[in-house]
N, C-alpha and C positions, 0 to 999 in steps of 0.2 A: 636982888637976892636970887630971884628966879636964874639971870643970868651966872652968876655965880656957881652955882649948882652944876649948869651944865658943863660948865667946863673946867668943873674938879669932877666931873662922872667923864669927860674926853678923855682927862690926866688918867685917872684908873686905867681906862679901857686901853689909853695908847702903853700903861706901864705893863701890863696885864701882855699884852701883846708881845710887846720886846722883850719881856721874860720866858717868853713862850720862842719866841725865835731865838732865843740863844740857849733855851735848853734840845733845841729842835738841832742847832750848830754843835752846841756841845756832841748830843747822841750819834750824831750821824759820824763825826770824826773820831769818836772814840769806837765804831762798828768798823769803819775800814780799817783804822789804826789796827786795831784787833783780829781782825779778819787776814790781810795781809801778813800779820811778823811774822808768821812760820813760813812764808815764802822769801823773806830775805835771808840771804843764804851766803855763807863763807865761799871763798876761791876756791877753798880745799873744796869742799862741797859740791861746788858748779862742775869741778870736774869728774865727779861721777856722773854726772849726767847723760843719757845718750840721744843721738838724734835732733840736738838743738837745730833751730835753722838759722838763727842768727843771735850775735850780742847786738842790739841796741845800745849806742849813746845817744841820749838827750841830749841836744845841745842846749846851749846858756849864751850868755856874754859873749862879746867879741868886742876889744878894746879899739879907742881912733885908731890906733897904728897899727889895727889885723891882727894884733894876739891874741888867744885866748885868755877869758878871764880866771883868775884862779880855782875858781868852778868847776868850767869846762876844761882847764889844763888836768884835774882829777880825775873828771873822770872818762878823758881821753886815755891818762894813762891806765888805769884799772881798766876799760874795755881792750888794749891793746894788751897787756898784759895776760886776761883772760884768755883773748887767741890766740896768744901762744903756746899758753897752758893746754890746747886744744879743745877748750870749749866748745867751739865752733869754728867751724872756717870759712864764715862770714862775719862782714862785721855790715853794720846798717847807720848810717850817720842821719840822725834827724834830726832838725832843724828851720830854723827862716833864712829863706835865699828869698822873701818877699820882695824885695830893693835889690836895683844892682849895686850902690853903694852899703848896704847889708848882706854880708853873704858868712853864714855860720858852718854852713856843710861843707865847703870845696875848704876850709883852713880846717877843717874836722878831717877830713880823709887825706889832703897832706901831710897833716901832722901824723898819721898814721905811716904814708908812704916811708916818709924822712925816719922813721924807727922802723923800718923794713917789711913793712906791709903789702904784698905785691896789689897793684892796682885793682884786676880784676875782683880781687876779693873786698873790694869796699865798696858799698852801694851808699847812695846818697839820696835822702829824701830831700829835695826842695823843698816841699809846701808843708814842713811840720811844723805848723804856723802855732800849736795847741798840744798838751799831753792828749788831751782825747784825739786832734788829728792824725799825731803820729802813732797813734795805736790802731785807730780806722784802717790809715794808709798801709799799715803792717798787712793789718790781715790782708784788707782788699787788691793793693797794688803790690806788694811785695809776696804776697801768698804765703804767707809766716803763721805756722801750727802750735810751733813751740820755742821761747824766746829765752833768754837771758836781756835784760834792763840793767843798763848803769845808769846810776845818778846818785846822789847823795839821800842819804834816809830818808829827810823829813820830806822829801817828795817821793821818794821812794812809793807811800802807801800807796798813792792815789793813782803813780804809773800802774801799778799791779794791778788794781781795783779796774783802771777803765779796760787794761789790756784782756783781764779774766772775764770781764763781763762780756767783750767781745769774740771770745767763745778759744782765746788761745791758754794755751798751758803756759803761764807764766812764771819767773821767779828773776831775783832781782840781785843784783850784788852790789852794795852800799859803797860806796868813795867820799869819805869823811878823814884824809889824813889830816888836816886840822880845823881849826876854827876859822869861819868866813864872818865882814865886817857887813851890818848889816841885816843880820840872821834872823834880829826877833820879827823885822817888819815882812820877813819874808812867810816866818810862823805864821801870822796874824793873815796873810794873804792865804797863806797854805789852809787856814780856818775855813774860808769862803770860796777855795777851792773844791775843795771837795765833796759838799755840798752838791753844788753847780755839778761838777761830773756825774756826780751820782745820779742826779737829774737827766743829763745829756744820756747816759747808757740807757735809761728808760726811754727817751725819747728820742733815741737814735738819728740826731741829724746827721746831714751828710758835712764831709769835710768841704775845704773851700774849692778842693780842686779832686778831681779824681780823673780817672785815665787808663790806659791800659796796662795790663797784667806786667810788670816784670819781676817774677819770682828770684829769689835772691840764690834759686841752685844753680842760678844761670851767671852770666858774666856782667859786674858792676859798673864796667866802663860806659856800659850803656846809657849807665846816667851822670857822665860827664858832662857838659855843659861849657865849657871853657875852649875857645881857639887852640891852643896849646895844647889841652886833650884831646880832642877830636884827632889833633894832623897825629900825636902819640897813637891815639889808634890804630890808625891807619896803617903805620909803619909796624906795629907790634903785628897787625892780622897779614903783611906781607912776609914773613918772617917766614 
């Protein structure tokens, strides 16, 4: 009997808990969710803007055979769209280039090239292994005051949230032309996202990699990375 007791008083206490952790879930996503909308902002909109230093894409997926996922094909095109619009005339590709058979940023700023993006104008993060990384690496290695974010809303909040907490003027422009396969398991991650960052901003760790300064008013080739650009370099600075 005795035994019994105890552990219908564990059941309470562990239900008691997990109730407590999902309204703890619930509040905190409905504060950024909230806190953020009024920085997701129309095209029309971005381009009153002045002084941006860069558009940000997030990168995503990259398919076996090198394509972008239809993800990343969106909101490659909304950030290349935006600078033409002259939002900025930088763009900032971040992403995981962790693996040399992984590589999200060098098919993020071709695909830029190939719709007429001159080279020097697209920087490439390597190591945006995290939204909290590539918002670190903005400030820190990229020197970025004041941002435009692509990516699709329902991660939209969270990029805003870690970018503002890291002391830059943010706002974000949504690339949702349709419906992606997959979406609710993405929600349900994006639940225990946000959380966790909201954590990380408080407790500012550092990202995986950091390094020196290359501020994005300067020339993006610098962080090419590939044989083929380098020797382009080269020929481009004899010119």
């Amino acid at each position: 009997m005795k035994k019994k007791k105890i552990v219908g008083k564990a059941v309470r206490v562990f239900l008691v808990l997990a109730l407590a952790g999902c309204l703890v879930l619930f509040l905190v996503n409905l504060y950024i969710i909230r806190k953020e909308e009024k920085y997701i902002v129309s095209a029309e909109e971005a381009r009153a803007f002045e002084d941006v230093d860069c558009i940000m894409v997030l990168g995503c997926g990259v398919r076996p055979d090198g394509s972008p996922s239809g993800m990343l094909n969106d909101r490659l095109v909304q950030g290349i769209s935006l600078y033409k619009e002259d939002v900025s005339d930088r763009l900032l590709m971040s992403g995981d280039h962790g693996k040399v058979n992984y590589d999200e940023v060098n098919l993020m700023k071709q695909f830029a090239i190939d719709r007429g993006v001159p080279s020097e104008n697209i920087f490439m993060d390597h190591a945006g292994f995290s939204t909290y990384e590539s918002m670190y690496r903005a400030r820190d290695i990229f020197q970025v005051k004041k941002i435009v974010i692509v990516t699709q809303r329902y991660h939209m909040y969270r990029a805003l949230y870690v970018a503002q907490a890291m002391g830059m003027e943010a706002y974000g422009v949504a690339s949702d032309p349709r419906t992606y396969g997959g979406q609710k398991m993405r929600d349900l991650r994006e639940l225990l996202a946000r959380p966790k960052d909201m954590l990380y901003t408080v407790v500012m760790p550092k990202p995986t990699y950091l390094g020196d300064a290359i501020p994005v008013s300067g020339d993006g080739n610098v962080t090419n990375d590939r044989e083929e650009n380098r020797g382009k370099n080269a020929s481009e600075s004899g010119k």
